[in-house]
N, C-alpha and C positions, 0 to 999 in steps of 0.2 A: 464686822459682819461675818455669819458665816458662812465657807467656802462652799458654794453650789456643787454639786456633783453633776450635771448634766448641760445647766445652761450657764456658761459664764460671761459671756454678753447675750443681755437681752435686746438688743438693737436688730444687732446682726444675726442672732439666731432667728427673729421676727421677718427679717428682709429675707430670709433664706429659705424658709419653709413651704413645704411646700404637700399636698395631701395625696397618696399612692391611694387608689379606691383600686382593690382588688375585685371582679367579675362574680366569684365566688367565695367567702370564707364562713368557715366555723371555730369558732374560738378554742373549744374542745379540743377537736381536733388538732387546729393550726400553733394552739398557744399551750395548753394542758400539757399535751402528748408531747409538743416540744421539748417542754423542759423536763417530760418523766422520763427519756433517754438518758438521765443520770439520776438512778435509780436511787440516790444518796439526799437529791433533790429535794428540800425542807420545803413542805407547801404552809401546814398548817402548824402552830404548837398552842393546842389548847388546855387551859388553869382552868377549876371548877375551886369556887370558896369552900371545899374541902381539903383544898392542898393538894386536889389529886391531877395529875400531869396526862397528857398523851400527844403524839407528834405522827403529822403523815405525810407523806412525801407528796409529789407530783405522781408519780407510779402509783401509790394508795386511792390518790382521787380519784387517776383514769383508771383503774382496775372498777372502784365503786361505781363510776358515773356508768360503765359500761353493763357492769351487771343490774343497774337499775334501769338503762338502755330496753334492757330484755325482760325485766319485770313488765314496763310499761308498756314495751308493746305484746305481749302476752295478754293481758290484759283488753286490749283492742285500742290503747292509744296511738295515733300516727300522726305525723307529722302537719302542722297546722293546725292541732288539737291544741286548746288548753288546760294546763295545771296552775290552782291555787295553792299557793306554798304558806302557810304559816306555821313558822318555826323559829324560835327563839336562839340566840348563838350557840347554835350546837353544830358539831361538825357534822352531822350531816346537810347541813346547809347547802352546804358546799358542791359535796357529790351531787345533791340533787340539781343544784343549779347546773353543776356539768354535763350530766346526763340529761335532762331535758336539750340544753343546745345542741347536745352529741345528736340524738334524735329529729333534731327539728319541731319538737313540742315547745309552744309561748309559755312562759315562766309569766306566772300575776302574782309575783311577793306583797304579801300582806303584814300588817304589825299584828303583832297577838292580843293587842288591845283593844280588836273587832270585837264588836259583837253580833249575836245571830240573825241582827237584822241588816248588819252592814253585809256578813256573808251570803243573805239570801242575796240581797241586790248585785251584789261583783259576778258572786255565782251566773247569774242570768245574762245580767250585762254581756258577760262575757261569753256565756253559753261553753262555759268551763263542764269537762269532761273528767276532770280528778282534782281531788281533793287532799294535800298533803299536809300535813298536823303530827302535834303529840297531845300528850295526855292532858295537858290543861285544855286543849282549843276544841278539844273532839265535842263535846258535849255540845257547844254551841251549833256544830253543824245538826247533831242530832233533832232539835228544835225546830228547824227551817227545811230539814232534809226532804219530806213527802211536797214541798215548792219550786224544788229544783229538779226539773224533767230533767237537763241535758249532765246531770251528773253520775259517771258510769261507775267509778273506780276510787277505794277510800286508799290512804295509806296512814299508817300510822306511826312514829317513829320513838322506841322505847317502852313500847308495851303492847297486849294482844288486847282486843277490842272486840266483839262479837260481829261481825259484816263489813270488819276491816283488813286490810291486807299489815302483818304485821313488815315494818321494814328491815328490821334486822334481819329476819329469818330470810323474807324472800330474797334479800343480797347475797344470801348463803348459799341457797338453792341456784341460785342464779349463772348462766353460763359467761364467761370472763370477754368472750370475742364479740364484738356488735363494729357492723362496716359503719364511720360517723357519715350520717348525713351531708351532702354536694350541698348545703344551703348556698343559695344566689343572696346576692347584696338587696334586697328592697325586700325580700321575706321575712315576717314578722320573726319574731325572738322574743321580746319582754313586752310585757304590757305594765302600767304604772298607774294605778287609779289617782290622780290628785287636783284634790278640793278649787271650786272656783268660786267665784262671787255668788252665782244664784244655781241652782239646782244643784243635784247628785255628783261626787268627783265622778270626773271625764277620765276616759282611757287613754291614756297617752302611748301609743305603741312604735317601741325601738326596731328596727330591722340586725341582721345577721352581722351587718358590716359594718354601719355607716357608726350606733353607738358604742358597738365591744372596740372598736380600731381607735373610733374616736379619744377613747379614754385612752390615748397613749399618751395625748401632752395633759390628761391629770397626772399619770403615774408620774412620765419623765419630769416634767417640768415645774409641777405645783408639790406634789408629791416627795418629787426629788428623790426618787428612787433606787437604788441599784440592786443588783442578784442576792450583793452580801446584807441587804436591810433584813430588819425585822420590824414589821408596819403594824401599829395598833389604830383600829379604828373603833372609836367605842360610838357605835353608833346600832339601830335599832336594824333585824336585817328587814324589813319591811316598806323602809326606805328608799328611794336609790341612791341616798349617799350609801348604804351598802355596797352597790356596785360600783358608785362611783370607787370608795375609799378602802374595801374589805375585800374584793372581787377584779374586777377588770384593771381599773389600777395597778394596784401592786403585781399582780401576776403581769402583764406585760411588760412587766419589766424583772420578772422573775425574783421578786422578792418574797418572803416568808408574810405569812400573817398571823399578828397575836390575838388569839380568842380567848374573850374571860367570861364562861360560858352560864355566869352568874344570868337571872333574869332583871336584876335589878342593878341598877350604876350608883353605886357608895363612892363618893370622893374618897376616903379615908383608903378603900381598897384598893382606887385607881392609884394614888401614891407606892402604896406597899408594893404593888405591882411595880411599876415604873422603879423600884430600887431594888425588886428581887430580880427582873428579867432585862437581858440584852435588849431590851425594846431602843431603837434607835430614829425611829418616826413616831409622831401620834398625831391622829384628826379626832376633832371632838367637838360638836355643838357649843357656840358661845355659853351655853348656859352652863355647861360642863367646866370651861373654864373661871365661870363665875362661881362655882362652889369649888373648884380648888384652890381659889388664890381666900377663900373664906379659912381655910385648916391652916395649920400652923408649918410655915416650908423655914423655919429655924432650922438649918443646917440639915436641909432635904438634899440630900445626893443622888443623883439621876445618872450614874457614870458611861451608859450608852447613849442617852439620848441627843441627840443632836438637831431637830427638825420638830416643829410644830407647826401646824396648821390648825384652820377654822373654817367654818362654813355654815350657812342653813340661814342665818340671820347674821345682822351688821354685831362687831365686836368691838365694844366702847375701849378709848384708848387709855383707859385710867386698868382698866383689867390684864393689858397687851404688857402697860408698865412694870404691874405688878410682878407678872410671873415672870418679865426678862430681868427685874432686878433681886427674883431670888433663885431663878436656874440660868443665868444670861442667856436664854433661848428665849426672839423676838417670836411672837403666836402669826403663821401668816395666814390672813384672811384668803380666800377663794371665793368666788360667784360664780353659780349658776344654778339650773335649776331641773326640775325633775325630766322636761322636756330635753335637757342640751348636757354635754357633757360641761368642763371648766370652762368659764368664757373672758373670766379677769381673776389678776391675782397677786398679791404681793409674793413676787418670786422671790425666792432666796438670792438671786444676784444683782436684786436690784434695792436700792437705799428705802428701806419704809418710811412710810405716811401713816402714822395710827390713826385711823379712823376709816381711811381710805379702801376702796375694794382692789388698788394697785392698776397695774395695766392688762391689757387685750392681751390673751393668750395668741402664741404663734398659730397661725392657722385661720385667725378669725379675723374680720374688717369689724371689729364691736364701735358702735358710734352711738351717738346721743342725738337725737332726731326729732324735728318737729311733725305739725300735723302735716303736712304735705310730703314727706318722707323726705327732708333736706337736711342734711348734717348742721349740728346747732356752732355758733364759736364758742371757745372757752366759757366757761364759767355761768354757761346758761343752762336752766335746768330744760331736763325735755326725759322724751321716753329711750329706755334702752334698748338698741336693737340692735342683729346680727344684719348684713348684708348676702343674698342668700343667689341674688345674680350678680351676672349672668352665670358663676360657679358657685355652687351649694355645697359648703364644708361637710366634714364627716363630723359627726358629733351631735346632729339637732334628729327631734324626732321626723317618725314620719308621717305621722297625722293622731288626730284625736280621733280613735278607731270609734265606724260609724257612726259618725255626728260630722259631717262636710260644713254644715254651717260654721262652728265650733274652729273649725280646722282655718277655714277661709278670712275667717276674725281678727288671724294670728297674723295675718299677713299684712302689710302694709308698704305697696310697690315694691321695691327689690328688695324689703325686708322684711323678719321674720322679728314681732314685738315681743319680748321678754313679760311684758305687762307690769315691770319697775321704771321707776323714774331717777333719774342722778344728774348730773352736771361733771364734765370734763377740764381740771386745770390744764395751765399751760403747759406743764410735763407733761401731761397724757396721762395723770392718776384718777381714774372714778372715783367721785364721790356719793354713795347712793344718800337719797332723800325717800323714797317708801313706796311701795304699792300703788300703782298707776286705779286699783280696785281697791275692795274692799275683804283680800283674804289677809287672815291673822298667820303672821307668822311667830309662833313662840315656840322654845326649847327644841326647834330642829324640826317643830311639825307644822302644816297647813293648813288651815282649816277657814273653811268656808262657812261665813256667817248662817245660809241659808238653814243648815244641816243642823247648825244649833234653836236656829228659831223654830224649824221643823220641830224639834224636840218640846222646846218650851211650851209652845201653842196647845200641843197635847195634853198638859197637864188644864185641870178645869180651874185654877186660880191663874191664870194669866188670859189675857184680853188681848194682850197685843206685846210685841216683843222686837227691837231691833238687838242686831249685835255687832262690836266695832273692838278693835284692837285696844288695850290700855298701857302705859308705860309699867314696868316693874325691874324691878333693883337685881333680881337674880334673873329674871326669865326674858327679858329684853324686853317685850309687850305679852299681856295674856290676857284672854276672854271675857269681856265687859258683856253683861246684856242690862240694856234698860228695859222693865217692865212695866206696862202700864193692868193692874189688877182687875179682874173682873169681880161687877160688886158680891160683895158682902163676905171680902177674902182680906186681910189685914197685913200690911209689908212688916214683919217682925224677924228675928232671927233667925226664929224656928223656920218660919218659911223659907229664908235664904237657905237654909242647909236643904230643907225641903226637895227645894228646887235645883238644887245643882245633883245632890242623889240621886232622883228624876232622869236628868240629862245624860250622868253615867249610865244608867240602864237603859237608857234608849238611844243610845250612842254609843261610840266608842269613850273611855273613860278620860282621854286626855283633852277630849274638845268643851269639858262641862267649863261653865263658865267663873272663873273664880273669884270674880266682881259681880257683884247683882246691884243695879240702884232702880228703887221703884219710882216710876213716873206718874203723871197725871194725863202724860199727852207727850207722843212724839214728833219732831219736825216731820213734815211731808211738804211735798213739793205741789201747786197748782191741781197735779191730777193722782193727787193722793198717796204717790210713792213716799216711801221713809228713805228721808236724807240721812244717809248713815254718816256721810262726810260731817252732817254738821256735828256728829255728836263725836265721832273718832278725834276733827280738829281741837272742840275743847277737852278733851282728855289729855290731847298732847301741847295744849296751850298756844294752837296755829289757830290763824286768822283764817276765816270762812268767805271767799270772794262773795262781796252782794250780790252779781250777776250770777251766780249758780244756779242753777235748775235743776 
């Protein structure tokens, strides 16, 4: 096994823990600025698939984050304002996210695989006030822009734009001093749009304290962290495993981050990477893992790395095997979710279970729970939930911003429901079983059946449309819809491609569905709902209870 760097009994480090909630903090400020007092202080070293290199310290970011501090309040942004950021791994990422918490502006990180209908809606949702982009994304704002009243201020980053603020430039003009914002702990900071069962993704909104602090037992403990790491998160920054894994993480524990500021994830490059660079950590979506152990690791030399993780979805253990028996680095799985920071994990100091999501993170009472909110015994399945009384860890969000229905759903007596379901052995290892709903989880992303049906129904050869998770060989589960045709439209190939082109254009492109089977008639229940369980169940070849409703 190998040697933890932070927790080397997970018993006692769990019996020990315990959570400091500071009155006031900003990250910026508190964590950034700390560690740019050593001016030598390695933040980021970012590769572009031109070979070409660049490297910035902590001094580098708080110097940017500060000068964009004063761009945006120049502009009339204050504090409680929001910014939509969509930006692809570029270092500016970074700054931006610094300087928005330096100021007290809510960050709403977007994938760049929006489209202008996803932006009108966040836009408003949010009653977002700036709009932060490069040259691929811009155009889409341009499309929905005369829809969005509460948006003041464009920025753009790597090019000039006509009614937009160029970002390079303004950083340059920009003055270096800005005093950081006194944020109190229950003050918005991030906001997280992500996908539910029925309607529109909900805002999931992180406060100053409770998620930037939280993420010290990602870093420390799951992460396995120290100052001298250099952490590759290949992950989308749109996500919040960004913050989890690229962001919050690794910086509170002052370690470097690797950015390969390619738009697209080529296994072939990930490797070359991993044998050109000191990379000594990597986190990467199971499916990530599933195409590197696909390329040929005959005598692949990884000579820093030491540390793998996983996360977004469950990590089958025939793929965990693979890659420990041709780099002997075991992949450790992580759980949690866009609302929470880590909440289980196979720690590096504790013996793996390949399949397993490992044990409850220090900090957290995670338990396995019936309907009545009673801890389940061993080896019974039930739903996953934190325990939130009579003390509320740091780490969970602070509500589904304006939507209290939404909010109050999540609760169930002194806990706060994950919305997964698993079963606890007698060690205390999770093992997850699926989705307590009906959102798809593949290749790291969320996606909510409603959002795809929205789409399908639009087009005039579909009638009626469910959609449910399916199993696949590389992506863990990806996007089934059944169609039932509306007449005098024929189920053919042509059509299947039809339809899922369709779905990209009117969606973002990774929710199109990559299974079509056309119907004649979908389950419904008494008073007409579409049983999606029945159809998810035979996909995955589970038995459908007769009693369901």
């Amino acid at each position: 096994m190998v040697q933890a760097r932070n927790m080397t009994d997970y018993e006692k480090e769990y019996a020990a823990f315990t959570w400091k909630v500071p009155e006031r903090f900003n990250f910026a400020g508190d964590v950034v600025d700390r560690w740019a007092k050593d001016p030598k202080k390695l933040a980021l070293w970012c590769v572009g698939d031109d070979g070409s290199e660049s490297k910035r310290t902590f001094l580098d970011v708080s110097r940017a984050s500060r000068r964009l501090a004063n761009v945006l309040s120049g502009e009339g942004m204050k504090r409680g304002d929001v910014a939509i950021v969509l930006l692809n791994r570029h270092p500016a990422w970074w700054e931006i996210f610094t300087g928005a918490l330096r100021m007290g502006v809510i960050i709403a990180p977007g994938t760049s695989q929006l489209t202008a209908k996803d932006l009108e809606y966040r836009i408003n949702a949010a009653g977002a006030a700036c709009f932060i982009t490069d040259v691929s994304n811009a155009p889409k704002l341009k499309q929905v822009l005369d829809r969005c009243p509460t948006l003041r201020t464009r920025l753009i980053v790597g090019d000039s734009r006509e009614g937009w603020i160029n970002y390079e430039e303004a950083l340059r003009g920009a003055a270096e001093t800005f005093e950081t914002a006194d944020t109190k702990s229950d003050e918005g900071a991030i906001v997280y749009f992500t996908s539910g069962t029925t309607g529109y993704p909900k805002m999931t909104l992180h406060t100053h304290t409770s998620y930037p602090l939280g993420h010290q037992v990602t870093g420390k403990y799951w992460l396995d962290l120290t100052p001298e790491d250099l952490h590759w998160n290949i992950s989308d920054t749109g996500w919040a495993k960004a913050a989890w894994s690229s962001y919050f993480g690794p910086w509170l524990c002052g370690a470097a981050v690797f950015v390969h500021t390619a738009d697209r994830i080529d296994p072939a490059t990930t490797i070359a990477c991993l044998q050109r660079y000191p990379i000594t950590t990597m986190c990467g979506a199971p499916t990530l893992y599933r195409m590197l152990v696909l390329q040929d690791l005959n005598g692949c030399s990884f000579p820093a790395l030491r540390h793998c993780v996983g996360a977004g979805e469950p990590l089958n253990a025939e793929i965990i095997e693979i890659w420990q028996k041709a780099t002997g680095i075991t992949i450790r799985d992580g759980y949690g979710q866009t609302e929470t920071v880590c909440l289980c994990a196979c720690f590096p100091c504790i013996e793996p279970r390949f399949g397993s999501m490992g044990k409850r993170t220090p900090g957290f009472d995670l338990q396995v729970i019936d309907e009545a909110g009673m801890v389940l015994p061993p080896n019974v399945e039930g739903d996953i939930a934190v325990r939130v009384k009579p003390e509320r860890p740091l780490g969970l969000f602070k509500e589904y911003w304006k939507d209290p229905e939404k909010t109050v759903a999540s609760y169930r007596g002194d806990w706060y429901l994950t919305g997964d379901r698993a079963y606890v052995d007698e060690d205390g290892y999770f093992w997850f079983v699926g989705r307590a709903d009906d959102v798809i989880l593949t290749s790291g992303y969320r996606i909510g059946p409603f959002e795809v049906e929205s789409a399908l129904i639009e087009h005039p050869a579909v009638a009626e449309s469910a959609v449910v998770s399916s199993p696949d060989p590389t992506r863990g589960e990806v996007v089934k819809a059944f169609i039932v045709l509306a007449p005098g439209f024929q189920g053919t190939d042509t059509l299947v491609k039809e339809l899922q082109e369709y779905v990209k254009g009117a969606t973002a492109p990774y929710k199109y569905p990559r299974k079509i089977e056309f119907v004649t008639e979908l389950p419904k229940t008494v008073s007409g709902k579409i049983r999606r369980m029945d159809l998810r169940n035979a996909e995955w070849g589970r038995k459908t209870p007769e009693d369901a409703t």
